[in-house]
N, C-alpha and C positions, 0 to 999 in steps of 0.2 A: 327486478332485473331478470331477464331472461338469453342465455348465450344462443346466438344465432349461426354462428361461423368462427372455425377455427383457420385461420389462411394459414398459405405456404410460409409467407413471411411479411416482415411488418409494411413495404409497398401495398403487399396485395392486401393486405387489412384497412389501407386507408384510403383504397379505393372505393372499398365496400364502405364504410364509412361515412368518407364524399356521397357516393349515389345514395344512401342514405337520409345524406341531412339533404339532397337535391329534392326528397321528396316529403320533408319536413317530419324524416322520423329522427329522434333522437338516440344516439346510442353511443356506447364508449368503447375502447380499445382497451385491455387486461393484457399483460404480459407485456407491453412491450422493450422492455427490456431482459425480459429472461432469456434471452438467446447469448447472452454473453457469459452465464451458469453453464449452460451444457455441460455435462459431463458431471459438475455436482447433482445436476437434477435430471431425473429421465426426458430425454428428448421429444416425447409428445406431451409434455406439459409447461414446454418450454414457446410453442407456436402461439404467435398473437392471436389472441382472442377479441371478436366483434362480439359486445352483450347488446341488445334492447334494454332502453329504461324504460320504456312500459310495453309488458309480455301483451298490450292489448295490439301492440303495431305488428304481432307476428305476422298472420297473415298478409299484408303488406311489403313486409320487408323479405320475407319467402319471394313472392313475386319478381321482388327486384334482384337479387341473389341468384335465382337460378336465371335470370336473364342475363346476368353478367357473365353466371359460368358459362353458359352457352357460347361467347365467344359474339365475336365482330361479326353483324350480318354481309354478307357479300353486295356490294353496291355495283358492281357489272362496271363498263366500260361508259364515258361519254369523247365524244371526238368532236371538237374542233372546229367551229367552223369558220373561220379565221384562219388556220395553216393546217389542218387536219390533223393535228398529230393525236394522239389517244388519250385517257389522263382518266385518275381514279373518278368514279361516277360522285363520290360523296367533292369534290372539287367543285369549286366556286367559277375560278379562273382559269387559263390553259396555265400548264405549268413552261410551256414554250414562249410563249407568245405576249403572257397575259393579258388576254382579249376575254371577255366576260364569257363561260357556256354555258348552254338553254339549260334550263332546269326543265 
């Protein structure tokens, strides 16, 4: 086993997790209940920890990891063409209207 990621807290560990096994790495979650110790145990070894069950997926799981820290890529605007109103570009549908828009 090999630790990959210490997250802020246990949502954000089982994110990493999820994308994870989306890409058929396997790994497990450590801690997740020491946050309810605080205070008996020092508070940096209390953060859920993402391990690797096999240190061979590092490189892979690195990959996906810092593309999660990265955050949401910006998907721009798509508008409407059915009543024009504007609506997030990752959108299927208007959120006014729903009349299907062009991808």
């Amino acid at each position: 086993m090999k630790k990959l990621y210490s997250a802020a807290n246990l949502p954000d560990a089982h994110i990493v997790l999820n994308l994870l096994a989306n890409e058929g790495i396997e790994a497990r979650i450590f801690n997740q209940n020491a946050q309810g110790g605080l205070g008996e145990i020092p508070f940096n070894e209390a953060y859920p920890e993402v391990w690797l069950s096999d240190p061979k997926d590092s490189v892979g799981a690195q990959k996906i990891l810092l593309e999660y820290q990265r955050g949401p890529v910006e998907m721009g605007l798509a508008s409407c063409t059915n009543c024009g109103e504007e609506n997030p570009g990752n959108f299927q549908i208007c959120w006014n209207c729903s009349a299907a828009l062009a991808v």
